[in-house]
C-alpha positions in Angstrom: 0.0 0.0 0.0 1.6 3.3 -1.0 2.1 5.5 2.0 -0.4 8.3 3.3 -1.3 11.4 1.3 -1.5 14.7 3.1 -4.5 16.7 2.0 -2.0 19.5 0.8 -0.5 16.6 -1.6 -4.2 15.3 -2.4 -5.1 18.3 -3.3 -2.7 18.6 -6.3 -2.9 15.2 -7.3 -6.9 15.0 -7.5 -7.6 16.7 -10.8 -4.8 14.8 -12.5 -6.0 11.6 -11.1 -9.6 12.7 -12.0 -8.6 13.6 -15.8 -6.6 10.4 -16.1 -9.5 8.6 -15.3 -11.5 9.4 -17.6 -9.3 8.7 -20.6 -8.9 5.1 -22.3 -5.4 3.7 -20.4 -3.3 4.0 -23.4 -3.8 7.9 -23.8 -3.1 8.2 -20.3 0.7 8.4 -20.1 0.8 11.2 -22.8 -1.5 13.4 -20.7 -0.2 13.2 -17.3 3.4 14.5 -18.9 1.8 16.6 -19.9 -0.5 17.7 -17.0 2.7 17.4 -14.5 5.4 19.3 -16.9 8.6 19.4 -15.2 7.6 18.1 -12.1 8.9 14.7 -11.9 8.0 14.0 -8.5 4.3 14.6 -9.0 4.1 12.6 -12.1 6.0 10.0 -9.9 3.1 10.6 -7.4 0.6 10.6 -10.1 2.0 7.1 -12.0 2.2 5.1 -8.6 -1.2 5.9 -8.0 -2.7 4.7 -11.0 -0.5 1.7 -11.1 -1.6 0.9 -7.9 -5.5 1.2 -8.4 -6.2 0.6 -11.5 -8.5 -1.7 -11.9 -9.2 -3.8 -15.2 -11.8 -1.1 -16.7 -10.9 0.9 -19.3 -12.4 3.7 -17.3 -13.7 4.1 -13.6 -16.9 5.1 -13.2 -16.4 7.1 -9.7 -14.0 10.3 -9.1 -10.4 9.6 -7.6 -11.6 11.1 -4.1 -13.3 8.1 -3.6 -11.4 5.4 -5.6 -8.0 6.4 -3.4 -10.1 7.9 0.0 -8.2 5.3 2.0 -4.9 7.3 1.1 -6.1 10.1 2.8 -5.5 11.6 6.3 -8.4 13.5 6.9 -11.0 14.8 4.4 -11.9 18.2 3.6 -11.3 20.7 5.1 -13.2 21.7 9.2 -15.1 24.0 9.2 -16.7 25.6 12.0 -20.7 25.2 12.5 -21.4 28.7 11.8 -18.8 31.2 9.3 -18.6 35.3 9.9 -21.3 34.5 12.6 -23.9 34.8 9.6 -23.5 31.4 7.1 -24.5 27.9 9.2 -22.4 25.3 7.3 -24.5 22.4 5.7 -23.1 19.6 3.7 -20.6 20.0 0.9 -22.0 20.0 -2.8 -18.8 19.5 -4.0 -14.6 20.0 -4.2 -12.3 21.1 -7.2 -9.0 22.1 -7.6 -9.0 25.8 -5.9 -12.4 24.7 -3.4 -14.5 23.6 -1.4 -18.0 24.3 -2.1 -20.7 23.8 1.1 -24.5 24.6 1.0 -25.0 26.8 3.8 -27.4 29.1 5.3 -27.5 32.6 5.4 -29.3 33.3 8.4 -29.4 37.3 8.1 -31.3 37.3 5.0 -33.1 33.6 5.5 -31.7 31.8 2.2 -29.4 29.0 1.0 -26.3 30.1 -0.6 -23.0 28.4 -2.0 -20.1 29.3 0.4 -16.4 28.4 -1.3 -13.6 28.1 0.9 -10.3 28.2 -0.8 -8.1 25.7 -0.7 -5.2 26.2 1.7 -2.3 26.3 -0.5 -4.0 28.6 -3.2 -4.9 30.9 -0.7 -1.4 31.1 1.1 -0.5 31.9 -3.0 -2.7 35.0 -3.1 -2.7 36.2 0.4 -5.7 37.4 2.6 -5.4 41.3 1.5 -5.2 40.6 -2.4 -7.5 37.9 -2.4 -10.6 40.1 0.3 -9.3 43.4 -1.8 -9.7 41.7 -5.3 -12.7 39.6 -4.9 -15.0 42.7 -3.8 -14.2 43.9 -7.3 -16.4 40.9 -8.4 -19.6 42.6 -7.5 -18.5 45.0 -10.4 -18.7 42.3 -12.9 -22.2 42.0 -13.3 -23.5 39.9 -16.3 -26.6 38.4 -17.0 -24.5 34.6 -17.3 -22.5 35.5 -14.4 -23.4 34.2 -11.2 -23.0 36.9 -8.7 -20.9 37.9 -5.9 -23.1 37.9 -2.4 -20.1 38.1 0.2 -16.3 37.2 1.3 -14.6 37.1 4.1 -11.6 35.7 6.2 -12.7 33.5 8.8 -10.1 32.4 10.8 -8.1 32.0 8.4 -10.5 30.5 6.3 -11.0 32.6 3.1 -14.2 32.1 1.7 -17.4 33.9 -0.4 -20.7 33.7 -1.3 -22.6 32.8 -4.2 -26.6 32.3 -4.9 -27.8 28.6 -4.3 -29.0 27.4 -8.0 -30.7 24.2 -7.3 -31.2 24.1 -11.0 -27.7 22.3 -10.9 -24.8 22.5 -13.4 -24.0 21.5 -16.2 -21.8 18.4 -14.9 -25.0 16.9 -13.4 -27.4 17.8 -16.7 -24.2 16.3 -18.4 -24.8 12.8 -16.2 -28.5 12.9 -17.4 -29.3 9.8 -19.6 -31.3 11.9 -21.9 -28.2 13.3 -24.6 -27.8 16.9 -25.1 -29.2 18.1 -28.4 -27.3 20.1 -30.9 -29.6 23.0 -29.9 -29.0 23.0 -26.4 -25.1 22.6 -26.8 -25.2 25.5 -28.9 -27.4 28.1 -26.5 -25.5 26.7 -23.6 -22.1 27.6 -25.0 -22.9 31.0 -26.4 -24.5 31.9 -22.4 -21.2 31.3 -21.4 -19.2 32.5 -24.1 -21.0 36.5 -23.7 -20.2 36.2 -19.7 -16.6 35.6 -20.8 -16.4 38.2 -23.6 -17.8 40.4 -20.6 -14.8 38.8 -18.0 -12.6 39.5 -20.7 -12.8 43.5 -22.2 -12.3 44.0 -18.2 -9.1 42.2 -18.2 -10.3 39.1 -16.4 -9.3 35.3 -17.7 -11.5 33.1 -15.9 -8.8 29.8 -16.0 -11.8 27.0 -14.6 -13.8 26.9 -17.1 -15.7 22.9 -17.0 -19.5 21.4 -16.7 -19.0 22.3 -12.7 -18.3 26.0 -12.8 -21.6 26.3 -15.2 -24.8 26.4 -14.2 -28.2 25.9 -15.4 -31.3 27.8 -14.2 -34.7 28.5 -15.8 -32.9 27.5 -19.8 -29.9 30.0 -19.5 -26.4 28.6 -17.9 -24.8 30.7 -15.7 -20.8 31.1 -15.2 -19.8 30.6 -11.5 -16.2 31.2 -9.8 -15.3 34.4 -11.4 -14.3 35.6 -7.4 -11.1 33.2 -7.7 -10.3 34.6 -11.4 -10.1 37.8 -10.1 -7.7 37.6 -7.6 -5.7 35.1 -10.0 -5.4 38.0 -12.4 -4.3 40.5 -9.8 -1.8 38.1 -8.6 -0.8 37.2 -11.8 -0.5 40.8 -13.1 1.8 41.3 -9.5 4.2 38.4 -10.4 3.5 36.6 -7.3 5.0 34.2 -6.4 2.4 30.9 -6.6 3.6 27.3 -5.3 3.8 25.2 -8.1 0.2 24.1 -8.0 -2.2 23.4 -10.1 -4.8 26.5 -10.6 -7.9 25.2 -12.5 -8.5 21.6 -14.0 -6.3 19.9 -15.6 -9.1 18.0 -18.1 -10.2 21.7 -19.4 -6.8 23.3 -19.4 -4.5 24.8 -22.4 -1.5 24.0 -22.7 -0.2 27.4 -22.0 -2.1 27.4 -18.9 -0.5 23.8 -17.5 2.7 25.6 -17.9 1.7 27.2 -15.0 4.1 30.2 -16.0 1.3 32.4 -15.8 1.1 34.0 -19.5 -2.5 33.2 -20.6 -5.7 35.7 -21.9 -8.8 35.1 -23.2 -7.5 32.3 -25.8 -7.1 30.1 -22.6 -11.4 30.4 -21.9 -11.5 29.9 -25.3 -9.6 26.5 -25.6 -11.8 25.3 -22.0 -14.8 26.2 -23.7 -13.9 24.2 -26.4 -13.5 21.6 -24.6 -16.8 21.9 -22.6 -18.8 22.1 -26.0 -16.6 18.8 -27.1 -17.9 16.5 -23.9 -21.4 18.1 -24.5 -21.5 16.7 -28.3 -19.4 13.2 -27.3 -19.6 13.0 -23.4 -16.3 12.6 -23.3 -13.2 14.4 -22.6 -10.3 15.9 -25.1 -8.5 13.1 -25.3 -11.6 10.8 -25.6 -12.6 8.8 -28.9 -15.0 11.1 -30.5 -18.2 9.9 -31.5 -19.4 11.3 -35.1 -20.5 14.8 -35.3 -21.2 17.0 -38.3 -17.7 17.5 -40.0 -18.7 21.7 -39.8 -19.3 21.3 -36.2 -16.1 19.1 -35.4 -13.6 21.8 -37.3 -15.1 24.3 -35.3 -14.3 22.8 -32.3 -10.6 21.6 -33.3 -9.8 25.1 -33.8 -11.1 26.2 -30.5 -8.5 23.8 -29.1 -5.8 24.0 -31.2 -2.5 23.7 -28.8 -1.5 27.0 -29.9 -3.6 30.2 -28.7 -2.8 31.7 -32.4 -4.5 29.2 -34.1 -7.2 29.4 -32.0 -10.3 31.7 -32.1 -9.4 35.3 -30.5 -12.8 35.2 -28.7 -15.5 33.3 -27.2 -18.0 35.1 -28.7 -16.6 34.1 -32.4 -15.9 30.7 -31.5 -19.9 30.0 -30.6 -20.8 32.3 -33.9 -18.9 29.9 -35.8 -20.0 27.1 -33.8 -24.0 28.3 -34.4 -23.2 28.8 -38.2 -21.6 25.1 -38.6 -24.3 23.5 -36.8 -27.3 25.4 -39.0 -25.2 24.1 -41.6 -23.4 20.2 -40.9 -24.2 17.5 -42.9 -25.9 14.7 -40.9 -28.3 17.3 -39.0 -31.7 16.3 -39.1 -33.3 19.5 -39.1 -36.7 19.3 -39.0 -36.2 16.9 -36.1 -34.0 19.0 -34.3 -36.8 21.8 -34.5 -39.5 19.8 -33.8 -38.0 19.2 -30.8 -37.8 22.7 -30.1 -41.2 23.7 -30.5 -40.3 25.6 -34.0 -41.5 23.8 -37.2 -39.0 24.3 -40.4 -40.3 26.2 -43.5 -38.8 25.8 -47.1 -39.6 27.9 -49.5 -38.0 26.9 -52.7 -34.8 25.7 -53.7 -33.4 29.0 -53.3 -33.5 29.7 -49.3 -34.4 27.7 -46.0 -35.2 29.8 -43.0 -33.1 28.2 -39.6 -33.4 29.0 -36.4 -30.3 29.1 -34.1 -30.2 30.0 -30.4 -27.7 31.8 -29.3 -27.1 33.8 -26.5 -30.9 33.6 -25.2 -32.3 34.7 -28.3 -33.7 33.3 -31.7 -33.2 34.6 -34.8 -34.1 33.6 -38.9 -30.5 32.9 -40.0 -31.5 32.8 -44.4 -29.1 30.3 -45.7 -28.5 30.6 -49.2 -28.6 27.5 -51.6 -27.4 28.6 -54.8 -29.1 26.9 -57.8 -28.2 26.8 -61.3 -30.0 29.7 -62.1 -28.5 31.8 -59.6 -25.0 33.4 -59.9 -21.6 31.4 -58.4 -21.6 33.6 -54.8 -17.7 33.5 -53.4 -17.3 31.4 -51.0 -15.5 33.6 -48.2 -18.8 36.4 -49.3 -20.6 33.7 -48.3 -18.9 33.5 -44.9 -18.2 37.1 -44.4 -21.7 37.4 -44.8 -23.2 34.4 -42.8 -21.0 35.3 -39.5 -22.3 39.2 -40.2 -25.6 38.0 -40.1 -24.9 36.7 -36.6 -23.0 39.5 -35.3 -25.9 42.1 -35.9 -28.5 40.0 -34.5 -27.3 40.7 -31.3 -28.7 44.2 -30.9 -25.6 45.5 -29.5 -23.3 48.0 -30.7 -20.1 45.9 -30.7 -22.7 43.1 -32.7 -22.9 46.1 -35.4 -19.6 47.1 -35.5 -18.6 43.5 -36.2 -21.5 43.0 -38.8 -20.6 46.1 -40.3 -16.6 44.8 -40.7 -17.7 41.3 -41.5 -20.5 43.0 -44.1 -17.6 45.0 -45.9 -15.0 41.9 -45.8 -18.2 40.6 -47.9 -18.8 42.9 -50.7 -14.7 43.2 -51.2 -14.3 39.7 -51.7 -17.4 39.6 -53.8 -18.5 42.9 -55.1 -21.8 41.9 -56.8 -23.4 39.8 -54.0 -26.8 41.8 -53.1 -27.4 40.5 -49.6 -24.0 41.8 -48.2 -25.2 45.3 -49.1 -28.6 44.3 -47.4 -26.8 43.6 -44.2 -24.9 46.4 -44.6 -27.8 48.5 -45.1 -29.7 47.2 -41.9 -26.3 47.9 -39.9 -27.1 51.7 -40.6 -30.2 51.4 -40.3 -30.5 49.8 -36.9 -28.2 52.7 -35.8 -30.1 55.3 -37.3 -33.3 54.1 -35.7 -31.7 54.6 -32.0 -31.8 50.5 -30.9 -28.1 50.6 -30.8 -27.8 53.8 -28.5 -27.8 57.7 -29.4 -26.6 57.8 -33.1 -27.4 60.6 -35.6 -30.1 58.8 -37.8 -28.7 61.7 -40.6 -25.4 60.2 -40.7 -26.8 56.8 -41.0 -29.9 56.7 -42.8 -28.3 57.6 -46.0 -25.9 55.1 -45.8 -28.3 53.1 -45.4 -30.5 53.7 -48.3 -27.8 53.8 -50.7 -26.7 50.5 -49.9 -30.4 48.9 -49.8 -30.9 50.1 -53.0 -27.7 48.8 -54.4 -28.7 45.3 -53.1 -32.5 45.3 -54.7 -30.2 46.6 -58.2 -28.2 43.9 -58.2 -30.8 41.3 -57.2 -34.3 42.0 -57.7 -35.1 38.3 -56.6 -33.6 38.8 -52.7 -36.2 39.3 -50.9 -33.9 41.0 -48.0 -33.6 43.5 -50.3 -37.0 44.4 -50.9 -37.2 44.4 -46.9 -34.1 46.7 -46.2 -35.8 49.1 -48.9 -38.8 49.0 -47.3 -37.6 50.0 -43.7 -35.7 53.2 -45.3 -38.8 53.9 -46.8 -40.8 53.8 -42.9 -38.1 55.3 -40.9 -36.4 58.0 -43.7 -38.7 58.5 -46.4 -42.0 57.7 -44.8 -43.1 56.5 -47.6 -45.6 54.5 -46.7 -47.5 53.6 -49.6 -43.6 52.2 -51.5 -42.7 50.6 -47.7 -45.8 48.2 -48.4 -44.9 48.0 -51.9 -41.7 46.5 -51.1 -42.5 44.4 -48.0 -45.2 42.3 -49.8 -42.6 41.7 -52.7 -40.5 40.5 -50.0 -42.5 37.9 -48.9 -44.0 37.3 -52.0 -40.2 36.1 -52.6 -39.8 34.5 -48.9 -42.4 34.0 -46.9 -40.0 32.6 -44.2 -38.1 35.7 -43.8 -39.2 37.1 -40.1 -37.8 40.3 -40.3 -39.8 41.4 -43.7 -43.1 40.1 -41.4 -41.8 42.4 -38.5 -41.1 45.1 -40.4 -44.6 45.1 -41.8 -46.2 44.8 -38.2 -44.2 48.2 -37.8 -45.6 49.8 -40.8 -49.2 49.2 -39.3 -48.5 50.7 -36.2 -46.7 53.5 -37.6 -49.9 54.7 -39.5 -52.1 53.5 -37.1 -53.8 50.6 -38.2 -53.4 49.2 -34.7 -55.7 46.3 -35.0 -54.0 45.1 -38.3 -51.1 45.7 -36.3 -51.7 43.0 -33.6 -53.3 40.7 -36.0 -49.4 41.1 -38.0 -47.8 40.7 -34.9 -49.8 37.8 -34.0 -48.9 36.1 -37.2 -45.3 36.8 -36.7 -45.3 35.5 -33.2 -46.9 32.1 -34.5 -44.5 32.0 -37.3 -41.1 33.0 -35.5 -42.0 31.7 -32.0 -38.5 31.8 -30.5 -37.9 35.6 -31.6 -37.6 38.0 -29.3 -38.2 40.7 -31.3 -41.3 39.5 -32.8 -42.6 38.8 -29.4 -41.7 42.6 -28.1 -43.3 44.1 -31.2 -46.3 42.0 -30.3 -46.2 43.5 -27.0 -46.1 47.1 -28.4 -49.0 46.5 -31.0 -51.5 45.7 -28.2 -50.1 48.6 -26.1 -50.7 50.8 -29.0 -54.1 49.2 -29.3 -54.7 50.1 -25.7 -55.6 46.9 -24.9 -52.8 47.2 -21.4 -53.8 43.7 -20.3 -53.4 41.9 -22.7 -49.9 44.1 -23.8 -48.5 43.3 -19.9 -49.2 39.8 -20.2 -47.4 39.3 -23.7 -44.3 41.6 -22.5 -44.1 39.8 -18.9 -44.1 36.4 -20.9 -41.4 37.8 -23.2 -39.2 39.1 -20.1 -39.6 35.5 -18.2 -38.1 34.4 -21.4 -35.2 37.1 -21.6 -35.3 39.5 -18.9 -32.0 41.1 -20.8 -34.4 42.9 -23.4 -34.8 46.4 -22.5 -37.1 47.0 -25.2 -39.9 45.1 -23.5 -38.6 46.5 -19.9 -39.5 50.0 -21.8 -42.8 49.3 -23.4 -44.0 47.7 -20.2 -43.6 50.4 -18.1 -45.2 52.4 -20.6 -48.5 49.9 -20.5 -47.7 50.2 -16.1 -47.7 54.1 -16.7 -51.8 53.7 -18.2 -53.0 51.3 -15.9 -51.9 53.5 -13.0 -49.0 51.3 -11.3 -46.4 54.4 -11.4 -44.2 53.0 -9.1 -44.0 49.7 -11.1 -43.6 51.8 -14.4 -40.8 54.0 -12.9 -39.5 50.4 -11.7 -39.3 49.0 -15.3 -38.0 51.9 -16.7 -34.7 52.5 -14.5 -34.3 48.6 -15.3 -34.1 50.0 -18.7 -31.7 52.7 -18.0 -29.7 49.6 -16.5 -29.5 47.7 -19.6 -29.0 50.1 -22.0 -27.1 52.9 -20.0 -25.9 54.9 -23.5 -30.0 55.1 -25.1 -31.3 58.5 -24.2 -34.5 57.4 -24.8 -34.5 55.3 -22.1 -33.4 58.3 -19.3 -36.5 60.1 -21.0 -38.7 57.6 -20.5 -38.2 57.4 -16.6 -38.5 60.9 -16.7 -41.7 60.6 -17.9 -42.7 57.9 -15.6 -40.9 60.1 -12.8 -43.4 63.1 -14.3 -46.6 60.8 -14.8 -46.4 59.7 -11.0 -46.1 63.4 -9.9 -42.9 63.4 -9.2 -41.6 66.2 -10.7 -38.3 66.8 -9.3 -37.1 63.4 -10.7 -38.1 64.0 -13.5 -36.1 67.0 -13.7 -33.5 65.5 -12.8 -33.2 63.0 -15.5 -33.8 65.9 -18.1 -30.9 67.3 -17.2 -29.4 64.2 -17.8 -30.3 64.5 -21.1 -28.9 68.7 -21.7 -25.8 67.6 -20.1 -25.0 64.6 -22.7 -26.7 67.2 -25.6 -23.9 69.7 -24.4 -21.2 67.3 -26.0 -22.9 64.6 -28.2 -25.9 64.0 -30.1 -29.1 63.3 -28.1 -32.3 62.3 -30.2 -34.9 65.3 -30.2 -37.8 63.1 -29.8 -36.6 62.1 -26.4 -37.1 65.7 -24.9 -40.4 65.6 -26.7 -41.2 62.7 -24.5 -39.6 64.1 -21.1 -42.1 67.6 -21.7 -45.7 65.4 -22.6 -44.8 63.6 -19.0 -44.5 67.1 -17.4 -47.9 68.6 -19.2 -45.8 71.4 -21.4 -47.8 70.9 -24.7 -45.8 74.2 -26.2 -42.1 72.3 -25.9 -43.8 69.1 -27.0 -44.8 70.8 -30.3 -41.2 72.2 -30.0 -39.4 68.9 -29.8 -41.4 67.3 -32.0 -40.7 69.5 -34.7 -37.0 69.3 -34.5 -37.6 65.2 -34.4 -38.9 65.5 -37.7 -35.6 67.9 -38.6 -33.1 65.3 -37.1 -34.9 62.4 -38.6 -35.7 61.2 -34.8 -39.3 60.4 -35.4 -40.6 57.0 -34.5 -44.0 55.4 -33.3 -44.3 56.4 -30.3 -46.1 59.1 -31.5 -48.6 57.4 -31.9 -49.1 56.1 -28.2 -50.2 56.9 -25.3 -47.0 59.1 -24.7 -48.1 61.9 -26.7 -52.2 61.9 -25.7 -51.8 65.3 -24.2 -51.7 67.0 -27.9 -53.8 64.5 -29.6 -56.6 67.0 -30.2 -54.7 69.8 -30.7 -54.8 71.2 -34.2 -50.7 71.3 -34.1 -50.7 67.6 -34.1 -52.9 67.4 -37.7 -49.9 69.4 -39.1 -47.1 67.4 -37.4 -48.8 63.8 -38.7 -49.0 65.9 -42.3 -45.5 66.4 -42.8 -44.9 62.6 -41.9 -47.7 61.8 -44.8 -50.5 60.6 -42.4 -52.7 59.7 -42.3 -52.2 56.5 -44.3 -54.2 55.3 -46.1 -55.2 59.0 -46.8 
């Protein structure tokens, strides 16, 4: 019997033994030199174990804690009954290689909470004053992936904090589930985590743990835990500290770079873990395991995310799961119908020429068009093709970093293919979805020109693309208003492609710019039915009842949409504005600084809780966030329609007018002038003239 392990020793050793484990005995030798490095007396340590217990399975079915417990001294680590006089200590949900994790109770606020104690020798390594100065910081990283930060102490000279209790469980447990994980799932779980660690990362924070335990699944979204420990890692790190040579993070999921324990890894390092993550979600087994088949697209993907050297990796998470969403719309061997049937979402083809996928990602769904060229059709460039299809992704995310990558990705397009019509529609869209506000506070008469002379390029050179027809159309609504050539072009759109959602939501838009509300809802309705995992189309359906002033029914549809994504501010904004009619002021004024929260750069969303602050006769606030709104007008450009919203709240009809008039100068105009925001003038004669010079009514 080999001799007795200290728990200092065991510690080190148990995610080696646990990774070794798990691989056929052949490949095991290869990855313990590698996992131990230099260290010949820990892959000495390491070899003798396994020698000693292994037993006549290729693999063992329980983890090394309990297949070598009898080498052991003591087990984990003793902790007190009750921590920082506030957490009683409950029984341990489970140990890696930095912690311990224990359910506890938090008996100041009355709830269960995970409480991590580090391991000894990692926090020695940090220190008490880097780690309690470094982990407060954590709070800062708020994400809607990231599990957050509660509390964190020293107790004793136990270091420890506090995370929220997710009985939902992580994804090591899902993982353990007989039912397999569909394609679907691995993709929506991997882009959660991959936007927490974009978010980790533009803040300078490598995360280094990345694996099924450290992510968490609650309510269909996963959740990133441990980001305290990265933290402090970073600092430490960045500090040249001095760490024992000891093994931060799991060896299974680790880079190479990063089991070189010298210290120099970045984002490329979350990458290659993710990787990794996403390859025993598809196989169920490690990096090292024999891979069952998966589409060819798919399995490139992944190879590159763990390619042994960080350059030949992706440079982000976010464009490793875009890739990763692409590839598995596209891999041979998918059935897709079945995988959407599952789903709830029922494929439609129209044609030979386009099929209309949906791909999850990041919480939300979206009609990805991927183009089949036929023999009729012109020979489309191949890297176009990608430019375009990873664009396409990019700007669906509603976020100004999305654009600005869709509007790179756009132009890498129509370079590599000049002629190819839909890489000017995306283009066009990027400038238009600035120009409309979504994106933040963006001159719409820098970008709505752009706009249109790229939409109309794309309908010149194909008169068949039915995005086109649709980018056309939405210059016409939010530029021209035009309305009579907007509905021109949007029924030739889905005359062309009746599967392509955005033409369908563009339409509902239309009707609820020129007031045919109850078309409007019956649109929306249609869209809803049609594109039942879209976001968007379930906001918009939201707003058409609100501007139908049926409030019921408009809260119910936008609390619904929220449950699903409580990220989208839009539907945070519109409800308020239903809260604001049906009298709950101080639940409006609630939704709308949740609004200001998400999307802290929109104007429009500080003028709306001004007029909430207004509406609930609050006056003061609402002065307050006005001047919010002169300050950032002092040195950038602030929408004139959002002033024109803060003075209807407060009752001043005259600056209404006055701001109104200058939203139809800066091209700021949008439908909510046609609800319940702008009552107060409705019968004022003014208001005939304003809807004049924006061609309404329509129809005349």
């Amino acid at each position: 019997m080999p001799p007795k392990l200290t728990p200092s020793r065991w510690r080190t050793l148990e995610p080696i033994i646990d990774a070794a484990l798990d691989l056929a005995r052949e490949e095991r030798g290869a990855y313990v030199r590698v996992a131990c490095a230099d260290d010949d007396s820990l892959r000495a340590d390491v070899e003798r174990l396994l020698a000693a217990h292994d037993g006549p399975d290729t693999k063992l079915d329980v983890p090394a804690a309990q297949r070598f417990a009898s080498l052991l001294d003591d087990g984990p680590p003793q902790m007190p009954p009750v921590v920082d006089q506030r957490y009683r200590i409950g029984p341990i949900l489970g140990r890696g290689g930095m912690a311990t994790v224990f359910l506890a109770d938090d008996l100041r606020h009355e709830r269960q909470v995970a409480l991590k104690v580090l391991h000894v020798e990692l926090a020695a390594a940090l220190g008490v004053e880097r780690f309690l100065a470094e982990i407060k910081t954590t709070a800062q990283l708020q994400h809607s992936h990231i599990l957050p930060l509660h509390d964190s102490g020293d107790a004793g000279g136990i270091l420890f904090y506090v995370m929220p209790y997710v009985p939902g469980g992580t994804l090591r447990q899902r993982l353990s589930q007989a039912e397999p994980i569909s394609l679907a799932e691995v993709v929506q779980i991997a882009s959660d985590v991959a936007t927490a660690l974009d978010a980790a990362h533009r803040r300078g924070v490598v995360h280094r743990d990345i694996k099924p335990e450290n992510i968490l699944l609650q309510d269909g979204a996963a959740l990133v835990a441990d980001f305290g420990i990265a933290l402090a890692l970073s600092a430490a790190a960045s500090a040249r500290s001095a760490i024992p040579r000891l093994i931060v993070g799991t060896p299974r999921y680790m880079s190479p770079e990063q089991a070189a324990a010298d210290g120099a890894v970045d984002a490329r390092a979350d990458v290659y873990s993710l990787g990794v993550v996403v390859q025993e979600m598809l196989t169920s087994g490690g990096p090292m395991a024999a891979a069952t088949p998966i589409p060819p697209a798919v399995a490139s993907v992944v190879a590159r995310a763990i390619a042994s050297s960080p350059s030949d990796r992706y440079p982000s998470a976010g464009e490793f799961t875009a890739a990763l969403a692409l590839a598995a719309a596209s891999g041979a061997g998918i059935s897709k119908t079945a995988w959407w049937r599952k789903r709830g979402a029922a494929l439609r083809v129209a044609g030979a020429a386009a099929a209309a996928v949906f791909l999850i990602v990041s919480g939300n769904a979206f009609v990805h068009r991927t183009v089949t060229v036929t023999a009729r059709q012109r020979t489309v460039n191949q890297k176009a093709l990608d430019r375009y299809n990873v664009g396409s992704w990019w700007l669906d995310k509603r976020t100004p970093n999305g654009a600005d990558s869709a509007e790179r990705l756009f132009k890498e397009a129509i370079a590599a293919d000049s002629n190819y019509s839909d890489a000017y529609s995306g283009l066009a869209d990027v400038y238009l979805f600035y120009g409309i506000g979504n994106l933040g506070d963006y001159d719409p008469r820098q970008y709505f020109p752009r706009a249109k002379t790229a939409a109309l390029r794309a309908r010149s050179l194909d008169s068949t693309s039915a995005r086109a027809h649709a980018s056309v159309a939405l210059v016409m609504i939010f530029d021209d208003h035009d309305w009579a050539g907007a509905e021109r072009e949007l029924k030739r759109s889905l005359e062309l492609d009746p599967t392509y959602g955005p033409a369908r939501t563009w339409n509902v838009v239309l009707l609820e710019f020129t007031a045919q509300f109850n078309d409007a809802v019956k649109e929306a309705r249609m869209d809803v039915a049609f594109n039942p995992l879209s976001m968007l189309a379930a906001t918009e359906l939201g707003r058409a009842l609100f501007l139908a002033r049926d409030y019921d029914a408009a809260a119910t549809q936008l609390r619904w949409t929220l449950a699903r994504d409580s990220t989208q501010y839009r539907a945070h904004l519109v409800l308020g504005q239903v809260l604001e009619q049906q009298h709950e002021y101080e639940s409006a004024i609630s939704e709308m600084k949740t609004t200001v929260r998400l999307a802290p750069g929109s104007s429009r969303a500080h003028a709306y809780l001004a007029n909430a602050y207004a509406v609930a006769g609050k006056p003061n606030d609402a002065l307050q966030e006005l001047r919010v709104l002169t300050d950032r007008a002092a040195h950038a450009y602030v929408p004139a329609l959002d002033f024109a919203v803060v003075y209807a709240g407060l009752g001043k009809k005259d600056e209404t007018f006055y701001w109104l008039g200058k939203a139809l100068d800066d091209h700021s105009m949008r439908i909510y002038l046609q609800d319940a925001t702008f009552d107060l003038i409705r019968s004022d004669p003014r208001y005939e003239v304003l809807l004049k010079r924006i061609n309404l009514p329509y129809p005349a």
